[in-house]
Every structure is written in structure tokens, then in C-alpha cells.
C-alpha positions in Angstrom: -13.9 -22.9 4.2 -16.3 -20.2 2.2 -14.3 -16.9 2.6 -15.8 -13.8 1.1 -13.7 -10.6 0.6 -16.0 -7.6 0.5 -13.3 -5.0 -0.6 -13.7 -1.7 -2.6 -10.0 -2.3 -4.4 -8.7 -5.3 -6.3 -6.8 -6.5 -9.4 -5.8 -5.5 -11.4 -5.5 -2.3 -9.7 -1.9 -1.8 -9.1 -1.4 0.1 -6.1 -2.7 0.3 -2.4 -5.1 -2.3 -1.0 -5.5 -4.2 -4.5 -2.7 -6.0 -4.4 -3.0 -7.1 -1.0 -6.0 -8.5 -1.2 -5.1 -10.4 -4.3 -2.4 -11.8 -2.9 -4.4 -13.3 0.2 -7.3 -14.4 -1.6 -5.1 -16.6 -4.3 -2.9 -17.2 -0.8 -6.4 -18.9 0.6 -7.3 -20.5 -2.0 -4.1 -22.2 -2.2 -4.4 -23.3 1.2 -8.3 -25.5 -0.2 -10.1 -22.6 0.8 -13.3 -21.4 -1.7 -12.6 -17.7 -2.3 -14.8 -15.1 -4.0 -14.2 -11.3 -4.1 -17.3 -9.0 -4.4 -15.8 -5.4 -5.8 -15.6 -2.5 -7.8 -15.1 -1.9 -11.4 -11.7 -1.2 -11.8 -10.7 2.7 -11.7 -7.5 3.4 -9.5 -5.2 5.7 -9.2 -7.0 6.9 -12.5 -10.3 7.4 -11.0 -11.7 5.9 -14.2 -13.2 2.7 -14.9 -10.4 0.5 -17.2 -11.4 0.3 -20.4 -12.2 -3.4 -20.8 -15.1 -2.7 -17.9 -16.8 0.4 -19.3 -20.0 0.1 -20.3 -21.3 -3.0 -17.5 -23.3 -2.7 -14.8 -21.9 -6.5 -13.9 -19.0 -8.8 -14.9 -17.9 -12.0 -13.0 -14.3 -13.5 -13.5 -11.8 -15.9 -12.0 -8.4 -15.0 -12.1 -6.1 -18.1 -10.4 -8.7 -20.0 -8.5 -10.7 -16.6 -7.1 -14.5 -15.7 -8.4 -14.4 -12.0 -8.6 -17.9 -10.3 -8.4 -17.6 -6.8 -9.4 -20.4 -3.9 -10.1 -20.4 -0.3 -11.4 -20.0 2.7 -9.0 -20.3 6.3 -10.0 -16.3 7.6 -10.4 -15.2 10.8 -11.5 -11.2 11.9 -12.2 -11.9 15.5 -10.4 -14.3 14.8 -7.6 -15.9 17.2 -5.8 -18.4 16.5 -2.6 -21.5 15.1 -4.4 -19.6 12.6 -6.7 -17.7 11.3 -3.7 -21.0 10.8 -1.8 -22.5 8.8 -5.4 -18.8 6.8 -5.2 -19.9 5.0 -2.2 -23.5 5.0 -2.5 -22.8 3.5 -5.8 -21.0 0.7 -4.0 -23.0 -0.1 -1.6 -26.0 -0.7 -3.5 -24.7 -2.3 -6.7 -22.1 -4.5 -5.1 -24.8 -6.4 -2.5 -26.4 -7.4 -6.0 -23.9 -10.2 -7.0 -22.5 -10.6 -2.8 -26.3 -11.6 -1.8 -26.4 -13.6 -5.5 -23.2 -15.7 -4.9 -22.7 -18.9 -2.5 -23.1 -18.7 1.0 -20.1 -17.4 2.8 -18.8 -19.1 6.5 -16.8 -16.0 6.8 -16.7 -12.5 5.2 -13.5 -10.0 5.4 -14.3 -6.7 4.7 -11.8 -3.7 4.0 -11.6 -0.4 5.1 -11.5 2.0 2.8 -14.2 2.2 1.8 -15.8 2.5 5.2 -19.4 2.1 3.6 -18.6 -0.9 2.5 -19.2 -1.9 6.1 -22.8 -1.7 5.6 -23.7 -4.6 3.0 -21.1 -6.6 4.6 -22.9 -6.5 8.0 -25.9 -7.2 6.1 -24.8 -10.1 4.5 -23.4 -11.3 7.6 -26.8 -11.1 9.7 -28.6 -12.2 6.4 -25.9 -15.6 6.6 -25.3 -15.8 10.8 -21.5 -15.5 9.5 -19.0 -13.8 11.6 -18.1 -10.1 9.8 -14.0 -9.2 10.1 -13.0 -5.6 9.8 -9.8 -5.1 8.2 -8.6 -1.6 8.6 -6.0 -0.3 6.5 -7.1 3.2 7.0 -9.0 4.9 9.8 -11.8 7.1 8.6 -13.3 10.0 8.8 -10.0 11.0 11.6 -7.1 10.5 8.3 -9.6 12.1 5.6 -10.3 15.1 8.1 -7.2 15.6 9.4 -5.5 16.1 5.7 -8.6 17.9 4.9 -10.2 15.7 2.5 -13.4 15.9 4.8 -14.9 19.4 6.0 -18.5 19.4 5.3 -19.3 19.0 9.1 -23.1 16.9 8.2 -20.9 14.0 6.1 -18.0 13.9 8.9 -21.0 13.7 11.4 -22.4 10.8 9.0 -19.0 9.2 8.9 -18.5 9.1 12.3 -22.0 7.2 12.9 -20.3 4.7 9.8 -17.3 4.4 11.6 -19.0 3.1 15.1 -21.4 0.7 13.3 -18.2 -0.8 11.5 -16.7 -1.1 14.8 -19.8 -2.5 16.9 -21.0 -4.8 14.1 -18.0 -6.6 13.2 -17.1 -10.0 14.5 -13.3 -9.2 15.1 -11.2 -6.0 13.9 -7.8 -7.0 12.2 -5.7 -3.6 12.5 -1.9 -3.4 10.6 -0.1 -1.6 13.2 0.0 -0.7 17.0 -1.1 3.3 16.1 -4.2 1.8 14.9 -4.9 -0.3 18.2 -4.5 3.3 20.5 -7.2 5.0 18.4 -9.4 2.1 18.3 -8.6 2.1 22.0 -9.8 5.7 23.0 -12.9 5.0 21.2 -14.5 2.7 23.5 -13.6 -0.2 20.8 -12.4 -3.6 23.5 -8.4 -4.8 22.8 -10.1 -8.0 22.8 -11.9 -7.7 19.7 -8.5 -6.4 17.7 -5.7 -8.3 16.6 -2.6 -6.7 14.8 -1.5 -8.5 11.4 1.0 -6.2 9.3 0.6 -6.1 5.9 3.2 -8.3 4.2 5.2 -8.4 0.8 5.9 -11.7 -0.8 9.5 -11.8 -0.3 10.0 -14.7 -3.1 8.4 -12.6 -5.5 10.4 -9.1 -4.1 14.3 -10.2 -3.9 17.1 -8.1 -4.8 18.7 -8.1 -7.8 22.2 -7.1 -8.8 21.8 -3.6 -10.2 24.5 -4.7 -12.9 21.9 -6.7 -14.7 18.8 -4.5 -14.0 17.3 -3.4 -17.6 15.0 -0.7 -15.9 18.4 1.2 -15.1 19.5 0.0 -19.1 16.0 0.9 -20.4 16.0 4.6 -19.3 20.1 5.3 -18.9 20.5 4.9 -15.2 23.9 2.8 -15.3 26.8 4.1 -13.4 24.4 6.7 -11.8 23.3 6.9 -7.9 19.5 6.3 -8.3 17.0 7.7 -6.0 13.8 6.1 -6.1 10.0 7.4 -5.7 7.3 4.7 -6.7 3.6 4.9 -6.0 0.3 6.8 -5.4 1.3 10.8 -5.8 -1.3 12.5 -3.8 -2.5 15.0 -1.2 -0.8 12.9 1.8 2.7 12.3 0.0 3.9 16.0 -1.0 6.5 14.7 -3.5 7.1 18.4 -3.9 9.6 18.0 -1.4 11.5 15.2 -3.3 11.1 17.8 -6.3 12.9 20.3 -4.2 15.6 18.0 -3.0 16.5 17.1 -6.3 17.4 20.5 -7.0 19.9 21.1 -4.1 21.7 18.1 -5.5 21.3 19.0 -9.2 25.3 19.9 -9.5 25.9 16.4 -9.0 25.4 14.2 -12.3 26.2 11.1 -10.6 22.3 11.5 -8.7 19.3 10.8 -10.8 15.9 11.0 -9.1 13.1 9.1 -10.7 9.6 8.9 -9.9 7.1 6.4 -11.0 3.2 7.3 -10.5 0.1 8.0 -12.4 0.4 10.6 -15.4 -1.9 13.0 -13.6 0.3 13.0 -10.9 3.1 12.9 -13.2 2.0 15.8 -15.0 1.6 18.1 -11.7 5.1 17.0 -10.7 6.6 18.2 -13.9 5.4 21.8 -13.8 7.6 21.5 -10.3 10.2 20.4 -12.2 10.4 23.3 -14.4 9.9 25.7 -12.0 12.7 24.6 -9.6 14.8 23.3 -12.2 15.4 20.2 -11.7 16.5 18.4 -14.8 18.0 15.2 -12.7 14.3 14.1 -11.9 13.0 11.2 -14.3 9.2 11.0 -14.0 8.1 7.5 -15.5 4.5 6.1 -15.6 3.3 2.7 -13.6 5.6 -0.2 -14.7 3.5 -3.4 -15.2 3.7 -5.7 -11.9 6.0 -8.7 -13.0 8.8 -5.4 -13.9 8.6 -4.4 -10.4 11.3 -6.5 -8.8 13.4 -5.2 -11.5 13.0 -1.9 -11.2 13.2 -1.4 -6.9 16.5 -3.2 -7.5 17.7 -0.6 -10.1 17.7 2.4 -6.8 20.6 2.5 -4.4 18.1 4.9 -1.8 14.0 4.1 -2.0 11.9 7.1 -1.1 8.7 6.9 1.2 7.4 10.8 1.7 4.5 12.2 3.6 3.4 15.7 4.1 3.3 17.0 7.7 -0.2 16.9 8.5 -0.2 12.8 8.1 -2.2 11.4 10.7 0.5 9.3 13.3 -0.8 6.1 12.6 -0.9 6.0 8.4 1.3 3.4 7.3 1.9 3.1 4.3 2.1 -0.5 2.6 5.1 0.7 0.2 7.3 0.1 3.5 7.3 -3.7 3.3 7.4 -3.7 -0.3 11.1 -1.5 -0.4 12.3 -3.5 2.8 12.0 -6.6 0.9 13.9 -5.6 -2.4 16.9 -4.7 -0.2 17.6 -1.4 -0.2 18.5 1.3 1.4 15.5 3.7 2.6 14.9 7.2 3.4 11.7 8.7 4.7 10.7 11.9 4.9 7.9 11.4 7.7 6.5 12.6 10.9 9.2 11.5 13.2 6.4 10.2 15.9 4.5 8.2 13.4 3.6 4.5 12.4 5.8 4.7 9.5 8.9 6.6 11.0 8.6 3.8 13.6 8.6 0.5 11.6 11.5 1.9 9.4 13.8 2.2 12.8 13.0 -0.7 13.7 14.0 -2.5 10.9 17.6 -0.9 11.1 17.6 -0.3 6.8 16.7 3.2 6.4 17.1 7.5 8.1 14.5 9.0 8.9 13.7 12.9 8.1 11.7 15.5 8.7 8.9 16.0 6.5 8.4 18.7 3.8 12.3 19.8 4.3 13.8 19.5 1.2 17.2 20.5 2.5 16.8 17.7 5.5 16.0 15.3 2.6 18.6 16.4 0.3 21.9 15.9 3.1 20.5 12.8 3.8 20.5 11.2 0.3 24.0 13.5 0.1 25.2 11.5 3.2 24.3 8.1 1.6 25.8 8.8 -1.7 29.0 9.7 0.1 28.8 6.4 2.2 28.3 3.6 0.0 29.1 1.0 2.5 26.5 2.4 4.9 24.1 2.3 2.1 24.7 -1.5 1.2 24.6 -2.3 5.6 21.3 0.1 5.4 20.1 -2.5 2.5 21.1 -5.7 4.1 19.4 -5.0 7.3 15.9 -4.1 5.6 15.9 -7.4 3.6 16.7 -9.3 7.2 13.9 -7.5 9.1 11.5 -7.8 5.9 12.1 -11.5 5.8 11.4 -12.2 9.3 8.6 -9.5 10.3 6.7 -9.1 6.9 6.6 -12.6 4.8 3.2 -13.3 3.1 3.1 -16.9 4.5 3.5 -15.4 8.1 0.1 -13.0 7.1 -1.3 -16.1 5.6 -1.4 -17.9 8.5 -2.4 -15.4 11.0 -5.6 -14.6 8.9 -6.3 -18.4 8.1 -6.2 -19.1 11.9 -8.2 -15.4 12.8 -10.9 -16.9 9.9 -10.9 -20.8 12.2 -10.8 -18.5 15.6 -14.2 -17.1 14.1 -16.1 -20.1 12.3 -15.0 -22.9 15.1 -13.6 -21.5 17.8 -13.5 -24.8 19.9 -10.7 -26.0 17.8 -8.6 -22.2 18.5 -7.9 -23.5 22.5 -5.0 -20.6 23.2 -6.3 -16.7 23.4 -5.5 -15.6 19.6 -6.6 -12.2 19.2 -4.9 -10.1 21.0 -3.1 -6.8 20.2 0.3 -7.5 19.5 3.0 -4.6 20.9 6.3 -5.1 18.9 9.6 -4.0 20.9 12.4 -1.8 19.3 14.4 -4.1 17.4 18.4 -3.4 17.1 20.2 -4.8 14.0 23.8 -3.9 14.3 25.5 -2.7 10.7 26.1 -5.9 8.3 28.4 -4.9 5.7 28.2 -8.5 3.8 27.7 -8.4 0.3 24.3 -7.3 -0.6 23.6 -9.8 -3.7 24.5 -13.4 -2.5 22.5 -16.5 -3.6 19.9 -14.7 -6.1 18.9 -16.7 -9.3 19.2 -14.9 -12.3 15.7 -13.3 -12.9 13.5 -14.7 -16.3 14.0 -11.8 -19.2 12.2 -9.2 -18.9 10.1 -7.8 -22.4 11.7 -4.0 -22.6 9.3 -1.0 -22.4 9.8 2.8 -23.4 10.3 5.2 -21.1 8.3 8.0 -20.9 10.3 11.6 -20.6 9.1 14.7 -18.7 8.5 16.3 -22.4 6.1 13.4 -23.7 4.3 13.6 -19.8 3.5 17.2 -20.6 2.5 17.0 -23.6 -0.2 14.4 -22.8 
């Protein structure tokens, strides 16, 4: 089968959507399936194009089997209103230039964000009489105007139109969690055009690793210490603040070292938070390069995930799966009635706290660090469930036999689409050992770690 991917993000982006959709287009084409990615220059979390694609309206690559077709958009670091409108505008009218150029698709996927992106997809599916799959890993405009990303009332009003198109035009609608089926739901959308696939983590790839022999914890003197662990976008929705804040209620204890691992700009706010609450037990450390990452969610004993208050219910983020699978205990500091507090219940390995209390935060990483058995059942458990509810191959298959159910649908006899409602899932504490059965992991090439002093003065 043909299988376009029409998605805004890819590699070698490290964060968010991109890696996901690398992983399933090399997953496809695996599986004998032809695979080519239209997308964007690379430019995130930066918000700058990578320097090896400056300069070039155009460039076509393969990277392990997949043809990636990517085009210039307008990006800016500091947005404001009008360079946000030219980001997507740019999109949709450079990247239909190599999608309409390439061979012809039996199926396209298209992600969401961007929600623009909806329009050449659609196009190219009516142009090719090829089925058109939504994939929604954000709702828009409802997340961007309820954090208040979105308040010019004429583009929310455009957006909204968007957001109804995507939704009549498209073939199917594959959604990554049962918050995402209610909204759709109460707009008109049918719960037989959705079907729920997670987002997965490849669980070979993320294993966990005795901390013993973990050189991030060597690399940045973390050994014998009680690590607390932040990795990933630091933005308007997460409020790290609050992990800030936390750090400094439990600054009397030397045994707990925080450590945070985002983009320098985010970085670089963080640290003047630092300073001003005084907390010298936070590490702030850029992006490590992916094959480190394994390595270095081993190295925590507690894995953060943090978003502010005003988070929209049904946001979920895709760092979830990702700590689950490395095997360690979580905390999340989250709307308690949310997609994200939910899945983390359910899978019996983390707490779940308030969000934007840093005292809340603080006793329960206090708690943990008092209870280290707790915290090794906690770790257990989210390995288990991340094994059995979030393996790639699992994804893989549902979206190979949601791409069949569209192309040939004679051969698909049972209903497959339909939402999928998960029931509360009890794992009762496991306290066996943590580390059994894991091959020793290939050497990894040491890298410098980046103090709070060299962030600043960057």
C-alpha cells in the first residue's frame, strides 16, 4: 500500500508529534508498505529552521526506507499574531508543491496540529479519490483558546470553520484518548467515524536500566542522589515554575536533585526562577540526543509530568507513555479530572497532584523519597501497564488495519472503528525487583553537561 503522512512535525525534530510519526512511518514501511512524508523544514522547539535546511525552499530525503518531502514555512522564535497566521499559510501553500508532485497515494494520514494542514490534504485526497484520516493529537482552536494562545475573536471564528471542514472532510478520525471522543461527540462529529489508538512508546527501545550503570547520573554527578526528573517541551501549558518552587521546599535535603531537560530558551526562563527562589538543587540540562534517552529516564527515581491549571481536560500529553515504559515511578502535577491524571491511575505507577501547588508537589516527591519500596512497586507497575496498553507494534497494527478498513473494506468483515472506552484498571503493589532480565545497554559516547551559569550566560 501507498501511505502518505501529511504532518506539520517530523525528524529529526525531537519532541512532540515528530517522533511519533517517524516511528510509524519506518513502522509501515517495515511492514512492505511505500511511505512518503510531506513536511516542514525542521524548526522545533526552537522555532527556527535547523541549520542544515536554511536557505531552501525544497529538499527531499530518505531516512530508513521513508521519502520525506519537506518545504519552507515562514517561522519566527517570538511570534506574535501575523507570523503565526504566515506559519501556516506558509504550509499550506509550499508543502502541496512536492505532496501533489510525488506518487499517487492509496491513503493519506494527516495530523493535527497543524489544523490547516487539513486543507491540502483534503485536496489531495479529492484530487486522488483517496480516503483522508484525521489524526488528532490536539483539538484546536478549544486547547489554544482555552490557555489563551487564541483571542483575536475573527481567527478563532476562522479556526472554528477549519476545525469542522477537518472533521466533515475526513475519511475516518483516529483520536488518542476517550476525552477526545466526548468533544468530538458534542460537536455533531458521528462515534462511527472515530476510533481511539493511544499513542505508543517502543518499549524495546525504552527499557529500564539499572541506575548503577547509568552515565547520565555519572556525567552530571547524580550518583547516590534521589533524582527527580523533568524532560520535554517547557511552555505556556506545563508551568515548570511549580517544579521550580517545589524544589525549594525540599532544598534542605542534599540527597534530592531536581533536573530538568528542555530547550535553552526555556532553560533560560527557568533559571531566573531558580535564582529568585533559590533553588540551587535544580539541574537545568539542554535536549540529550535521542539514542541517550533510555539512559537518561533510567538515571530518575520519580519522572515529572506538569501542567498548569487552565489545561484543557482532554490534553494528553505523549511524555506519559514514554516515562511508563522506562519504569519508573511517576508524579503528575495535573488537573485531577483530566485525560492525563486518568491514564496515569490507571496504570497503577504514579500520584497524582494538584496543579500549580508546589507544596502538594513537594510532600509528594517527600513521601516517595521516604518510601523507596513504594517507589520501586510505583515503577514496576508502569512498565507492566506500558507494556501491555502502549507497545508500538499494538499501534502498528491498529493503524495498518484502520489504513485496509479504508482502501478495501470488503476484506475488514468485523465493525473496526469504533470508540474504544477503557475501564479503570487495578494493579495491586509489586515489590519485585525493578531491573531483572535487562541486557547491558551498547556504550554510550559521553556529553557535557550544561550548568545553570553557562545557560544564562548564553
Amino acid at each position: 500500500m501507498r501511505i502518505l503522512i501529511y504532518s506539520y512535525n517530523y525528524y529529526p525534530e525531537p519532541i512532540g508529534i515528530a517522533p511519533l510519526m517517524t516511528e510509524l512511518a519506518e513502522g509501515l514501511v517495515k511492514r512492505g508498505h511505500e511511505v512518503r512524508v510531506v513536511t516542514a523544514m525542521p524548526n522545533y522547539p526552537q522555532r527556527q529552521i535547523y541549520e542544515a535546511y536554511r536557505g531552501k525552499l525544497f529538499v527531499t530525503e530518505e531516512k530508513n526506507g521513508v521519502k520525506i518531502q519537506r518545504s519552507f514555512v515562514w517561522i519566527r522564535p517570538q511570534p506574535n499574531l501575523l507570523d503565526r497566521i504566515l506559519l501556516d499559510a506558509s504550509f499550506v501553500a509550499t508543502s502541496f508543491v512536492p505532496a501533489i508532485a510525488g506518487w499517487r497515494p492509496d491513503v493519506i494520514l494527516t495530523t493535527s496540529p497543524s489544523l490547516p494542514g487539513c486543507l491540502p490534504a483534503s485536496l489531495l485526497g479529492w484530487l486522488n479519490r483517496c480516503p483522508v484520516i484525521l489524526n488528532l493529537q490536539d483539538i484546536l482552536p478549544d486547547a489554544a483558546i482555552h490557555t489563551g494562545l487564541l483571542k483575536n475573536k475573527a481567527l478563532i471564528k476562522v479556526f472554528q470553520i477549519l476545525e469542522k471542514f477537518a472533521y466533515r472532510s475526513s475519511t475516518k478520525i483516529s483520536v488518542i484518548a476517550d476525552g477526545f471522543i466526548d468533544n468530538l461527540l458534542q460537536k455533531g462529529v458521528k462515534a462511527s467515524k472515530m476510533v481511539k489508538i493511544p499513542n505508543w512508546v517502543d518499549v524495546n527501545f525504552i527499557s529500564p536500566l539499572p541506575k548503577e550503570e547509568s552515565e547520565f547520573r555519572a556525567n552530571h554527578n547524580l550518583n547516590g542522589k534521589f533524582v527527580v526528573l523533568y524532560s520535554g517541551n517547557i511552555a505556556l501549558t506545563q508551568g515548570l515554575e511549580t517544579v521550580v518552587k517545589a524544589a525549594s521546599k525540599l532544598r534542605h535535603i542534599p540527597d534530592i536533585s531536581f533536573v530538568i531537560v528542555g530547550e535553552a530558551k526555556g532553560l533560560q526562563r527557568l533559571q531566573q526562577e531558580c535564582l529568585e527562589q533559590g533553588a540551587d538543587n535544580v539541574l537545568l540540562l539542554p535536549f540529550q540526543p535521542r539514542e541517550k534517552l533510555p539512559d537518561m529516564l533510567s538515571a530518575a527515581d520519580v519522572s515529572l509530568v506538569v501542567q498548569k491549571k487552565n489545561v484543557i481536560s482532554f490534553n494528553m500529553p505523549s511524555k506519559i507513555q514514554v516515562v511508563l515504559a522506562s519504569g519508573r515511578a511517576l508524579v503528575a502535577s495535573v488537573p485531577d479530572s483530566g485525560t492525563a491524571a486518568r491514564a496515569i491511575r490507571q496504570s497503577g505507577g504514579g500520584i497524582v497532584v494538584p496543579p500549580e501547588e508546589p507544596q502538594a508537589l513537594a510532600d509528594a516527591i517527600l513521601d516517595l523519597y521516604k518510601a523507596p519500596e513504594k517507589v520501586n512497586s510505583l515503577g514496576y507497575n508502569s512498565r507492566k501497564f506500558a507494556v501491555e496498553n502502549y507497545s508500538f507494534d499494538s499501534a502498528l497494527n491498529q493503524y495498518e488495519s484502520l489504513f485496509y478498513a479504508v482502501t478495501e473494506p470488503t476484506l475488514v468483515p468485523e465493525p473496526l472503528l469504533q470508540p474504544v472506552v477503557i475501564e479503570p484498571v487495578t494493579i495491586e503493589p509489586n515489590f519485585e525487583p525493578l531491573f531483572y532480565a535487562v541486557p547491558k545497554s551498547t556504550p554510550i559516547v559521553e556529553s557535557t553537561s550544561v550548568t545553570q551559569r553557562q545557560i544564562l550566560a548564553e
